[in-house]
C-alpha positions, 0 to 999 in steps of 0.5 A: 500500500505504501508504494502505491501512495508513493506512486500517486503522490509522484504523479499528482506532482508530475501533473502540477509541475506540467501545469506551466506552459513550458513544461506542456508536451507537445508530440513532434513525430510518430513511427512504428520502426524501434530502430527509428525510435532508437536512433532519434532518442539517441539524437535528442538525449544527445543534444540535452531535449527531454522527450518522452515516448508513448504508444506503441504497446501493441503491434499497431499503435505507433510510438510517439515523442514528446517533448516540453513545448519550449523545446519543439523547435529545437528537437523538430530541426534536429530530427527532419532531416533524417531518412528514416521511417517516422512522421513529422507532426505539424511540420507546416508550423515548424 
């Protein structure tokens, strides 16, 4: 029981803190290929972005990234030149 309070405290706080503006995930591409994913986590963790990846849990749900709002453009210029299976989100604004 301990554990679970723990865990529940710790999302409680996780979702206060997204609460800023900045801090807002905002998801910038989506694939299905975990080599892909691989290689564009490697470039992000690289150059300092925090991400976070979600989906991709059964066979056709892709995986997405997420990063903090404040740091869309960054990690979008890191990863479109790229030649690799994903799928840019909202490129047209970037």
């Amino acid at each position: 029981m301990i554990a679970a309070e723990g865990k529940t405290k710790a999302r409680q706080h996780h979702a206060e803190h997204l609460k800023e503006p900045s801090d807002a995930l905002v998801e910038i591409l989506r694939t299905y290929n975990r080599a892909d994913m691989a290689i564009i986590e490697s470039i992000l963790s690289a150059n300092g972005i925090e991400h976070t990846v979600a989906g991709g849990n059964i066979y056709y749900s892709p995986m997405k990234v997420l990063v903090r709002a404040d740091h869309v453009g960054a990690a979008y210029e890191l990863v479109k030149k790229l030649k690799l299976s994903y799928s840019l989100i909202g490129s047209d604004s970037r």
